[in-house]
C-alpha positions in Angstrom: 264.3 176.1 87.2 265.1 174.2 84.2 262.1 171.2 85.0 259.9 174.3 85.7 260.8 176.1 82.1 260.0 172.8 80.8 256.5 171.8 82.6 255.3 175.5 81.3 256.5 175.4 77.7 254.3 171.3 77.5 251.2 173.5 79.7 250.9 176.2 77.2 251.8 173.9 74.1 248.8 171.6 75.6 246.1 174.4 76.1 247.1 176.2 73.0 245.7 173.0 71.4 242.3 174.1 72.1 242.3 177.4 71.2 240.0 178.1 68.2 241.8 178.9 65.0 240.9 182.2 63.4 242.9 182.0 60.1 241.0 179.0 58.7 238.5 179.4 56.8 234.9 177.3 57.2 234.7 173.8 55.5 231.9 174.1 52.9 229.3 171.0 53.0 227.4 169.2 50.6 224.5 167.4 50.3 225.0 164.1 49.1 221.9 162.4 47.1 221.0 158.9 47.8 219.6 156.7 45.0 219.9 153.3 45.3 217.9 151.3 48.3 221.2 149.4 48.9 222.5 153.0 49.8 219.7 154.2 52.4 220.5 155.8 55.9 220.1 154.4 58.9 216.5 155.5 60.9 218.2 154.6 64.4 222.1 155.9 63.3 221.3 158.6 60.4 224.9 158.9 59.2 225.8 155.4 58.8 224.6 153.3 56.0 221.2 150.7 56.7 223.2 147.3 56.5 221.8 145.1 53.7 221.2 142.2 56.5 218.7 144.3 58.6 215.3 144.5 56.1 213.0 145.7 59.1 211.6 141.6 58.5 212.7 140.7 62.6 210.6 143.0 65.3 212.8 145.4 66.5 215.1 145.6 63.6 215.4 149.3 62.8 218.6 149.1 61.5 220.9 149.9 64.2 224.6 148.2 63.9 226.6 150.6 63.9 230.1 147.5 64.4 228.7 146.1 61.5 228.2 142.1 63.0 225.3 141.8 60.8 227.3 142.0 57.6 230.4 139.1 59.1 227.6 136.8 61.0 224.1 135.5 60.3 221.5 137.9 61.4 219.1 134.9 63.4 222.8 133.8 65.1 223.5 137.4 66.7 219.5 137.6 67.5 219.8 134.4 69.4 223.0 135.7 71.3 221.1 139.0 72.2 218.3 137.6 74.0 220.4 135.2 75.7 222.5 137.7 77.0 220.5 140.1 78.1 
């Protein structure tokens, strides 16, 4: 009866978790203005930054890296790797 008493009180403690909150009141959101071409969005991820490595100069390149390799190796190094794996 006890290990019962206890698997209920973690069952509703767990499902009460995704109950929706009706106290809290709505985050507001704001738009944030981009200026710089360093600080563009991503066309293939829109709410990560375009990584300075990835100009659009290689076919293909639309910016998406969202790990951020480009930025730790050479861009032609992790091209290479790509085709040859597939």
């Amino acid at each position: 009866t006890m290990l019962r008493s206890i698997v209920f009180g973690a069952c509703v403690a767990a499902t009460s978790a995704f109950a929706p909150m009706a106290g809290l009141p709505k985050a507001q959101t704001r738009a944030v203005a981009v200026s710089s071409p360093s600080m563009q969005m991503s066309p293939s991820v829109p709410f990560l930054k375009t990584p300075e490595a990835l100009d659009g100069t290689m076919a293909g390149d639309i910016g998406f890296d969202p790990l951020g390799f480009s930025s730790l190796t050479d861009i032609r190094f992790l091209r290479e790797a790509e085709i040859k794996h597939g």
